[in-house]
N, C-alpha and C positions, 0 to 999 in steps of 0.2 A: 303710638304717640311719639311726636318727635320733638323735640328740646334742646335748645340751641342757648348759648351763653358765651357773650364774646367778652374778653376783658380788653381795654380803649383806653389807652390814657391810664389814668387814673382811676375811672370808675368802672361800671358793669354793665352791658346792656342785655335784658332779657326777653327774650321773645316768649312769646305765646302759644300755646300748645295747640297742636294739630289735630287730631280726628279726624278716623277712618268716616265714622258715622256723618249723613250730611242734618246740619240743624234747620231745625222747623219752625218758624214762627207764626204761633195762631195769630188767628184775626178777631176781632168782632162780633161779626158773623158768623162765625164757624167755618170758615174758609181756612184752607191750609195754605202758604205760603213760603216760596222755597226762593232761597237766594237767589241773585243772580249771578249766573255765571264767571262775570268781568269779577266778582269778588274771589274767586277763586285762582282768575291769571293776577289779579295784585297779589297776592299772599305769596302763591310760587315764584313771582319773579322777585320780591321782597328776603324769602328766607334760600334763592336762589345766588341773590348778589350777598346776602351777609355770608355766605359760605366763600363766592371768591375773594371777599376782600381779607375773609380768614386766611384763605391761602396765600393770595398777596403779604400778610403781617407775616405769619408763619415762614415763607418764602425767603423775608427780606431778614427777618428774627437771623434764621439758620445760614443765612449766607453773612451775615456781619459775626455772628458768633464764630464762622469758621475763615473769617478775616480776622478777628481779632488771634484767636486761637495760632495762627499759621506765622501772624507779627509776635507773640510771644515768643514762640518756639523759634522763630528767626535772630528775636534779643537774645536768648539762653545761647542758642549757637555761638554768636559773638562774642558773650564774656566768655563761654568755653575757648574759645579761640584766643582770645585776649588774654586770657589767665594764662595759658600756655605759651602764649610769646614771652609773659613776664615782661618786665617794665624796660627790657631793649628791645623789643619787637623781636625779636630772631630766636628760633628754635633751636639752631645749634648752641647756645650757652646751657643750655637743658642737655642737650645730647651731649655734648664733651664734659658736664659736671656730673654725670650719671655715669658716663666711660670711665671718668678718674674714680669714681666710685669702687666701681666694679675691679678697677683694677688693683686700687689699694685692700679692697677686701681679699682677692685671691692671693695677692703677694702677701698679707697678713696672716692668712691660713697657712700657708705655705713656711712662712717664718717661724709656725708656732709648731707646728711637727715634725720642723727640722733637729736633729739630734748631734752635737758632736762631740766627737769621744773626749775624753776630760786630759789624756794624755797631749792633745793637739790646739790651741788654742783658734778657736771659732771665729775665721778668717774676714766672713762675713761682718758677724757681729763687730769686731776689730774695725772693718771698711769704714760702716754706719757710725762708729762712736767716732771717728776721725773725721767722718763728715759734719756729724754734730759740729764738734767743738770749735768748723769753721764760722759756723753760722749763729753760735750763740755766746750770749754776751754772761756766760754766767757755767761753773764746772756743770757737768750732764754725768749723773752715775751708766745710764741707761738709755736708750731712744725713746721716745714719747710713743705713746700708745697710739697716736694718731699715726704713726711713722711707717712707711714700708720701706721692704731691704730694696738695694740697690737691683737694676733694670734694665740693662740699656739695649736701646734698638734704637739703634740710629734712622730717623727719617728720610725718607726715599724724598731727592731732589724731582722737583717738578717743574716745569715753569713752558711757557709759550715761544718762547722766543725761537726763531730758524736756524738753521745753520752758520750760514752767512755772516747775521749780523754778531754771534756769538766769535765765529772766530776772527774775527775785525775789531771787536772790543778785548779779546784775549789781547790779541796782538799789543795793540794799540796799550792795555797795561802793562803786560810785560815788558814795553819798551820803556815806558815811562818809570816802572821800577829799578832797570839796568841800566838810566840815564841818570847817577847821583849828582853829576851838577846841576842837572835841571831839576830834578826833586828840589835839592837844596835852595835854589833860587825860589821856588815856589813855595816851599814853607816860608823865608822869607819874606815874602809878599804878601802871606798871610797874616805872618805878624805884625804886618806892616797897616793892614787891613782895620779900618776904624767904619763900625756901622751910624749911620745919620737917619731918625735922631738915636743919640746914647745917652742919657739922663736917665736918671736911676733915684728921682727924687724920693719916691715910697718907700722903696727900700731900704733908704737911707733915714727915715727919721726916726727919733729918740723911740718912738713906741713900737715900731718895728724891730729896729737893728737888732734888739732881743733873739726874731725870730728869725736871722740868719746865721748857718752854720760859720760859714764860711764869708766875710763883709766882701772879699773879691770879686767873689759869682752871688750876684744878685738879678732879679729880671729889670730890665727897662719899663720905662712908665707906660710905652707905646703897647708895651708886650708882654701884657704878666696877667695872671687866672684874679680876677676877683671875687671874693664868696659872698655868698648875701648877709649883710651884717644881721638883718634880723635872727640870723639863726645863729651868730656865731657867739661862743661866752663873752669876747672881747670887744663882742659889736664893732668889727674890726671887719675889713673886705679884704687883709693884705696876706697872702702865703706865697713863701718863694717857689713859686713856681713859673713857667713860662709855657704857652698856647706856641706850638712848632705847627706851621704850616706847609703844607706841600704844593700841592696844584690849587688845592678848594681854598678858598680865604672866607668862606663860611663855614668849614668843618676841621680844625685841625688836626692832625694826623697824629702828634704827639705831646703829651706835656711832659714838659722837663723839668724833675724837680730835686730839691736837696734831700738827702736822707730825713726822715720828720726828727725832730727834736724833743725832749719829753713833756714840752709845754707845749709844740705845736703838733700832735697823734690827732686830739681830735679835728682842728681843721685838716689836715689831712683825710682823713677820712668824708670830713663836710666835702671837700674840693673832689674824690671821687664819687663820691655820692649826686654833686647837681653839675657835673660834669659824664654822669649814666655811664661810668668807666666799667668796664669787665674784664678788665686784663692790667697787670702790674708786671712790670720787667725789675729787677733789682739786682743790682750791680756788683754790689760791692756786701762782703762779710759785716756781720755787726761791729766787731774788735779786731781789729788789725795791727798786730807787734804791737798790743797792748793799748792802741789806742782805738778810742770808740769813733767809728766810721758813721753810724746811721744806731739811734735807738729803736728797741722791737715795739712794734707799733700793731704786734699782731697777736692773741694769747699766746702761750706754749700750751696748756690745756681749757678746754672747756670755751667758757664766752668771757669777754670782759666787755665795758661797756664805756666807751667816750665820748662823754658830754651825750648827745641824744642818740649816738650808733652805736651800736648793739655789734661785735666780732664774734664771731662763731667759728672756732678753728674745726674742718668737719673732716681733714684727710692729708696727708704731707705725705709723699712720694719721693723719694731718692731715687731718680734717674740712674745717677753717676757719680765719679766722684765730684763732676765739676757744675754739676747744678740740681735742683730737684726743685717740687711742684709743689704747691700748698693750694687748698679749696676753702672758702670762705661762704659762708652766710654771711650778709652784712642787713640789719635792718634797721629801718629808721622807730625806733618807740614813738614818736609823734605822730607819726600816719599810720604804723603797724605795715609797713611796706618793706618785704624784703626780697633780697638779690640774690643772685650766685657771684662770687668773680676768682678769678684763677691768678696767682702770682707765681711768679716764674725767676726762681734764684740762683742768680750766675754766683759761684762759687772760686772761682780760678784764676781771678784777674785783680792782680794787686793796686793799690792807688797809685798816679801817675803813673801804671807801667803798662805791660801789654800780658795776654796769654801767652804761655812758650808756644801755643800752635792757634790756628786759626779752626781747626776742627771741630772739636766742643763747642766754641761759639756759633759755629756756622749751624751745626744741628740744633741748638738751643734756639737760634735765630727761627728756624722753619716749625721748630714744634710751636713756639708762641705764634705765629703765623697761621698757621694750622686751627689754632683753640681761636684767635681772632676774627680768621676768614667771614667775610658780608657783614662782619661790624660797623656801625653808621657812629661810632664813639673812638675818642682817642683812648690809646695804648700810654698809661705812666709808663713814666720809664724814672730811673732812678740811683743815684750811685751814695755819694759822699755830699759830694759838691754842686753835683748836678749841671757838673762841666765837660773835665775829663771823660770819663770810661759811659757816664751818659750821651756826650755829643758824641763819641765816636761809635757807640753803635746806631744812634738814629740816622749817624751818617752812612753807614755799610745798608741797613736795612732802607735806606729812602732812595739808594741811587739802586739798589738791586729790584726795587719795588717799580721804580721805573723802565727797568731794565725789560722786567716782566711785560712792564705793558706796552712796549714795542719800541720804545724811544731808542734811538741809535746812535745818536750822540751824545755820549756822558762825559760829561768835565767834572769833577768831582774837587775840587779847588773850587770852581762859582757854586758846587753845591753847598762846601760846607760854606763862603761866604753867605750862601743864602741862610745857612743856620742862625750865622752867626747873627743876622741882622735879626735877631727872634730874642737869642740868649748871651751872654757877652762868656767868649772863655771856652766853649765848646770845642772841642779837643785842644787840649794843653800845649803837648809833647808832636816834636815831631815823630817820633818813634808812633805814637797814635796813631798820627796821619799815614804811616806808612803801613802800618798793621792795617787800618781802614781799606789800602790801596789792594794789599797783598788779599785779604777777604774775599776782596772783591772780584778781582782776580781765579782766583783756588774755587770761589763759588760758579762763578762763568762757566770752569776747567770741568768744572762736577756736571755742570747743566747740560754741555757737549757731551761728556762717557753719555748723560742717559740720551741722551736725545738717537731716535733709531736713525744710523747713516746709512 
């Protein structure tokens, strides 16, 4: 017997059962009477087609289930993928926050089985507490627990540039540093230098002026970061900072800004948050001959939290004596969305003055460069004032960055003018300006040793 049951729709269709046996129907008379055959090809072609059209449903079932099934498993793909970019799209912020990882745990270990004799005092230990007390705004008996010892390996210069055009630009600076009447004519013509327009109406009103360190270096109205008042406590769009552009005028390369204030930590923090920043430069010490330079806007342990962001201090690296490395979690409580970003603390460079050497800087320059590298977000950068020792490394790293990508003519005078037209005040001193020149220079000198002749 054969039994068929198709399910349609909604409902059930049930066919009728089959037998071997053929059926008999009396007559009347006593005559037997036996179907006719044509009733036997209906039936078979009947329970013939409900089987293809089974296979057809069946057919069409098992290929949309394994459509559907192959779009799932293609969306999972994707947020895997997407979760692992993390909210700057780029994997290296993952790969260099898991490097400084690794590396602060092994220099921790290291730190913690080292023994010195109690006759000698512990040279190291001594280093790090002298590093501390550059950097913090308050006595340190000890280094913080997130801290590793001192490091250094200086980064191997890289860059594309030929032979040629390197020693044509040596040249061409060293003449211009061994030329002090003309240096000196050109600083003056920079002080001379007024950018159009220069109106600084924002910065300058009653509800703001608060939140500048300094009333001198303030950004222009043309040129300054605005935050989205909806998010801010003061429903306020105004933080001194300034959007630095380079080639792109739809991506800027760097913001310039003042050390945060203790009223303005958490815009701060808002401005690198919806500005997707992963890298902080910082210039200058917290207290400097006892005045305060820039307040810590960052914990010394554990999380602190301002206004809706969430600091997570998760690792602090002493380099050297002249800078070291702090990792951050930063997340927003309102989304539950959190970051990596790397701040990078120059230690060595006094207000209005210079480094005694251009070294320190120059390596310091290429490791942030390095934790940077295929970032589609601007690099804070950051001093006191967000002038001085600010403008003149954006101006060492913007003309070297060009330098890199093949440009062969550098004027570095219309470059800082182009700064200037961004942020008013951008290297002070001529002593800046010429530190800038000399960097630049000595960085060139380094790019020729490696390049194979």
């Amino acid at each position: 017997t054969l039994s068929t049951i198709c399910l349609w729709g909604s409902g059930f269709l049930i066919y009728p059962k089959l037998t071997c046996s053929m059926p008999v129907f009396p007559q009347r008379n006593g005559a037997t009477t036996y179907p006719h055959p044509a009733h036997f090809g209906n039936t078979f072609r009947s329970v013939l087609l409900t089987f293809v059209l089974l296979a057809c449903v069946a057919g069409i079932t098992i290929a949309a289930a394994v459509v559907f099934c192959l779009r799932q498993h293609a969306k999972q793909r994707e947020k895997e993928q997407l979760a692992g970019l993390g909210p700057e799209g780029a994997t290296d912020s993952t790969y260099e926050y898991q490097e400084l990882c690794r590396q602060h745990m092994a220099a921790k270990s290291l730190f913690g089985r080292a023994e010195t004799p109690p006759s000698q005092p512990p040279a190291e230990n001594s280093r790090v507490s002298s590093v501390s007390s550059q950097f913090s705004d308050a006595p340190q008996a000890s280094p913080s627990s997130h801290s590793s010892t001192p490091s250094w390996c200086e980064e191997p210069v890289q860059s594309n540039m030929d032979i040629s055009t390197g020693h044509m630009i040596l040249a061409y600076m060293e003449d211009h540093l061994r030329n002090r009447d003309r240096l000196a004519k050109e600083w003056q013509a920079l002080c001379a230098y007024q950018a159009e327009p220069n109106t600084c109406d924002a910065a300058q009103r009653e509800t703001n002026a608060k939140k500048n360190r300094n009333p001198d270096y303030v950004p222009y109205d043309h040129a300054r970061i605005k935050l989205k008042m909806e998010c801010n406590p003061s429903r306020s769009d105004f933080i001194n900072a300034s959007p630095i552009i380079d080639h792109d005028p739809r991506m800027p390369a760097y913001i310039a800004t003042q050390g945060p204030l203790s009223h303005t930590i958490a815009e701060f923090w808002q401005m690198v948050w919806e500005n997707g920043c992963t890298v902080i430069v910082m210039l200058t010490p917290l207290v400097e001959d006892g005045i305060k330079q820039c307040d810590r806007y960052w914990p010394d342990e554990g999380s602190s939290l301002y206004h809706i962001y969430e600091v997570n201090l998760v690792s602090e690296h002493i380099w050297c004596e002249d800078f070291l490395v702090r990792s951050f979690y930063l997340k927003n409580v309102q989304s539950q969305e959190t970051r990596t970003l790397t701040q990078f603390h120059f230690l060595s460079w006094p207000a209005e003055g210079i480094p005694t050497t251009t070294r320190p800087l120059l390596d310091f320059r290429r490791k942030v460069n390095k934790c940077y590298r295929g970032r589609s977000c601007p690099i804070v950068v950051h001093c006191s004032d967000g002038a001085g020792r600010t403008g003149t490394y954006i101006l060492i790293d913007m003309v070297l960055n060009r330098m890199a990508k093949g440009v062969k003519e550098i004027d570095i005078a219309a470059t800082l003018e182009h700064v200037r037209d961004q942020r008013p005040g951008v290297v002070q001193t001529k002593d800046q300006f010429e530190f800038a020149l000399t960097a630049v220079a000595e960085e060139v000198n380094a790019i020729l040793k490696a390049l194979p002749q």
